[in-house]
C-alpha positions as CSV (number, residue, x, y, z in Angstrom):
1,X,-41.6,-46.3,16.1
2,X,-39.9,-49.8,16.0
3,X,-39.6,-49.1,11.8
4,X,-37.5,-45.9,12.9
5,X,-35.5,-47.6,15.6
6,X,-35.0,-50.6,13.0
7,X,-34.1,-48.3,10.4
8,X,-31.4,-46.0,12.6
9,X,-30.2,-49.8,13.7
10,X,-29.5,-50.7,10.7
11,X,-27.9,-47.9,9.2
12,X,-25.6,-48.1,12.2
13,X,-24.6,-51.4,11.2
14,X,-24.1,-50.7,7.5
15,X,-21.9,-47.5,9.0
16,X,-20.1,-49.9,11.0
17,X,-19.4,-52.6,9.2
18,X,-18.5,-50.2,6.0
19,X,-16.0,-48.4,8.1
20,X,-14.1,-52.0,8.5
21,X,-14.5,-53.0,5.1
22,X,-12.9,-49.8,3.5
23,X,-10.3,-49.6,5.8
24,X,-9.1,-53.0,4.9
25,X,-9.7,-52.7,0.8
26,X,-10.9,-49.2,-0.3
27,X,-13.5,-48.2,-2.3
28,X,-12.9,-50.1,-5.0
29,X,-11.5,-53.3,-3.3
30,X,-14.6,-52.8,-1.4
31,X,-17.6,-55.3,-1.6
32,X,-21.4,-54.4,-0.3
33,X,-21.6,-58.3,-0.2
34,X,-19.3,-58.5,2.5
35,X,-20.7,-54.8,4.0
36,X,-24.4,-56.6,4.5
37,X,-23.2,-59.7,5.5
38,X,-20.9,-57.8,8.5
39,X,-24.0,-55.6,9.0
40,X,-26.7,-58.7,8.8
41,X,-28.4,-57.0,6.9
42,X,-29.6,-57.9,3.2
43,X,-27.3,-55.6,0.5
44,X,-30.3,-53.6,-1.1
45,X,-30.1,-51.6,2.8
46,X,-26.8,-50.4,1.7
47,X,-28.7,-49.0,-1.3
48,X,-31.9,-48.0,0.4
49,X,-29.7,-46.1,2.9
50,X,-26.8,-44.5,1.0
51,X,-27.7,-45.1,-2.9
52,X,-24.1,-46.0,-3.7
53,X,-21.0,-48.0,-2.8
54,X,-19.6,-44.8,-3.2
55,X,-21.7,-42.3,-1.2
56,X,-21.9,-45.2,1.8
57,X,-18.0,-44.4,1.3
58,X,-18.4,-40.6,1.7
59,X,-20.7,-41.2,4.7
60,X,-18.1,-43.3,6.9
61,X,-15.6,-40.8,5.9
62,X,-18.2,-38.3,7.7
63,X,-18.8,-40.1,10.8
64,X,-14.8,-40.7,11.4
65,X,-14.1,-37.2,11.0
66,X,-17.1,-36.1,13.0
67,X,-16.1,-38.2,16.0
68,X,-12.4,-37.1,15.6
69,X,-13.8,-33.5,16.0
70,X,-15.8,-34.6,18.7
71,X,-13.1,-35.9,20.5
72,X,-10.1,-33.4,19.9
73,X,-10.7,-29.7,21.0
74,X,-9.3,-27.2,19.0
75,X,-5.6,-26.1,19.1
76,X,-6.0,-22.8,20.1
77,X,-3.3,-21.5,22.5
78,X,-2.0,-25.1,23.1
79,X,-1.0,-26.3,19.5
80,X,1.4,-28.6,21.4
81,X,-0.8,-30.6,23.7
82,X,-3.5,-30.4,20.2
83,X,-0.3,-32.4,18.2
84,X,0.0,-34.9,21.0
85,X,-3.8,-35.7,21.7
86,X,-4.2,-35.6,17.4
87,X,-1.2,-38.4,17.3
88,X,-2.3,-40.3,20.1
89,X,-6.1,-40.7,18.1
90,X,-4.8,-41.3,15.0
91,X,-3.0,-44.3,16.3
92,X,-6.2,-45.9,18.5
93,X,-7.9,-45.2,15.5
94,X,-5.8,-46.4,12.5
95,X,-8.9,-47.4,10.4
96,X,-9.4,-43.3,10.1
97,X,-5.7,-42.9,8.7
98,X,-6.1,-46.0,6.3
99,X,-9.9,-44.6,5.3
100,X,-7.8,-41.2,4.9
101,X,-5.5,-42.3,2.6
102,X,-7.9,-44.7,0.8
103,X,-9.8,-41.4,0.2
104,X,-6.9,-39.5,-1.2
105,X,-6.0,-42.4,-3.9
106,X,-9.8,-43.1,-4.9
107,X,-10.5,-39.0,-5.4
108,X,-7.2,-38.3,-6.7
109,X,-7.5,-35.3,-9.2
110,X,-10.7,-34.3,-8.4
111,X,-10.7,-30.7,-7.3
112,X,-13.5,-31.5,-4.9
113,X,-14.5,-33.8,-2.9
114,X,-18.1,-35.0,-1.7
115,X,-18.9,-32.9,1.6
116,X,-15.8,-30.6,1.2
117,X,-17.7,-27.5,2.3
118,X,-18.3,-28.5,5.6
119,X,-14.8,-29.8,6.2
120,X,-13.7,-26.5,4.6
121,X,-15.7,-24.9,7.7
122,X,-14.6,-27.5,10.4
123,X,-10.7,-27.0,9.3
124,X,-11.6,-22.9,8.7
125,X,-12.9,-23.4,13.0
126,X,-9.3,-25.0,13.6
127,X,-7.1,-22.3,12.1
128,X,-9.1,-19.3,13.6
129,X,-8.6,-21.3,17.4
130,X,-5.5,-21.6,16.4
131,X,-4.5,-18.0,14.9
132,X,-6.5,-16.6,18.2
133,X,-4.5,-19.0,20.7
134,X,-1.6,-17.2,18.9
135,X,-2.5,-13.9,19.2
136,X,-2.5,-13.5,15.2
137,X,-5.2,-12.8,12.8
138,X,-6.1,-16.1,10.9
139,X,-4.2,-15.9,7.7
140,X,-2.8,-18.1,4.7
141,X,0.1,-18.6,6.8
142,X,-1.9,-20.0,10.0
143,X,-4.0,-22.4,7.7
144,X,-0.3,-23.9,6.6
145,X,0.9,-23.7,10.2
146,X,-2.5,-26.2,10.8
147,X,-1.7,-28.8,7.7
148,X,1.6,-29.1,9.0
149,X,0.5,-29.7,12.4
150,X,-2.2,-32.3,11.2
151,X,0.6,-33.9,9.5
152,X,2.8,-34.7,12.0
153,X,0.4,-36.1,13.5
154,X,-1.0,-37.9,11.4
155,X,2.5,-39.2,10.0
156,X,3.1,-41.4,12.3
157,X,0.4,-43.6,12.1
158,X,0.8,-43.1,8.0
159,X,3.8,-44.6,7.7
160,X,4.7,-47.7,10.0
161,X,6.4,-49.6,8.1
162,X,9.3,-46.6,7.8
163,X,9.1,-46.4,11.5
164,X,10.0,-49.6,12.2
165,X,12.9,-49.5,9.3
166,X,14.0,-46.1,11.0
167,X,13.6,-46.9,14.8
168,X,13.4,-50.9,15.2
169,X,11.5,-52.6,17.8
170,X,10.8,-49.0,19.6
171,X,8.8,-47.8,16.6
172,X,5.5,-50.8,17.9
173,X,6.7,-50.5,21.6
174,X,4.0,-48.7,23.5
175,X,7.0,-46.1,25.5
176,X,8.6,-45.7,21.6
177,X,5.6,-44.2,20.4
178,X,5.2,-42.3,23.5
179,X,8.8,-41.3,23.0
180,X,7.8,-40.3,19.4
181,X,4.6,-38.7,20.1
182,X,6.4,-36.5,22.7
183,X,9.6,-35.6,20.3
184,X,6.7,-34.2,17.9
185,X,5.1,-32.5,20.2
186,X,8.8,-30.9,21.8
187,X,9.1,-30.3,17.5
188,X,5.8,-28.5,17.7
189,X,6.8,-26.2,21.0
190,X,10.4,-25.4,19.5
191,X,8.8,-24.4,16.0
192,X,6.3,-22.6,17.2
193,X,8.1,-20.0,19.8
């Protein structure tokens, strides 16, 4: 029993200490020297447990979005309140958004990526609570209705350094991004009537 404890332990670590390490560089920027040593763990675990650099990559990417779902109920008929609760986790959890966009630039081309089925399901989930909190059938058109949604929320966190060009000193100031958040989410209502 202590082996499977040990074992879960440590591939908690790796986990952790993975999600840090490709937030900050990316896969490729990434180094399992620095993943073991922030895990305490000798690097042959990161093999043992994932096989690759790569698929240790695809499995942080996992747990993120598994704990975003966990965290964020569907839209269904409150895509409003949805925008405002997905901005506000996107920014206490910026390493998601950089992992995100880390993701985008190292898969770039490919038509799919590792794991795409099940987040083809999870998103599929989100614009049927969605099309049935409208009252509509889900449809091409509620799928884009959801992207767009996602990224205005996501957006924000994104692009920070346009914020603060835009908006000044409100754009880091706790009541400017609540002011933000809340514009969005009025955006959301407004569009959506």
């Amino acid at each position: 029993m202590a082996s499977k404890v040990s074992t879960a332990a440590t591939r908690a670590a790796l986990l952790e200490a993975a999600r840090e390490e490709f937030a900050a560089y990316g896969v490729a920027g990434a180094r399992v020297d620095r993943i073991a040593e922030r895990a305490g763990v000798n690097k042959e675990r990161i093999y043992g447990h994932f096989g690759s650099k790569e698929k240790l990559f695809d499995a942080v990417i996992t747990e993120a979005l598994d704990d975003l779902t966990a965290q964020i109920a569907l839209p269904g008929a409150d895509p409003v309140d949805y925008v405002a609760k997905l901005t506000d986790y996107y920014r206490a959890h910026p390493e998601l958004v950089r992992l995100l966009m880390w993701e985008a630039l190292n898969y770039r081309g490919q038509e799919l990526l590792p794991g795409q089925e099940a987040r083809v399901e999870r998103c599929a989930r989100k614009s049927a609570s969605l099309a049935e909190g409208r009252g509509e059938e889900p449809s091409p058109a509620t799928a884009r209705t959801l992207f767009l949604l996602t990224g205005l929320a996501l957006f924000q966190s994104m692009m920070p350094q346009l914020a603060r060009i835009m908006l000044g000193d409100e754009a880091d100031s706790p009541e400017g991004k609540r002011h933000l958040r809340d514009q969005a989410a009025a955006f959301v209502a407004a569009a959506l009537k």
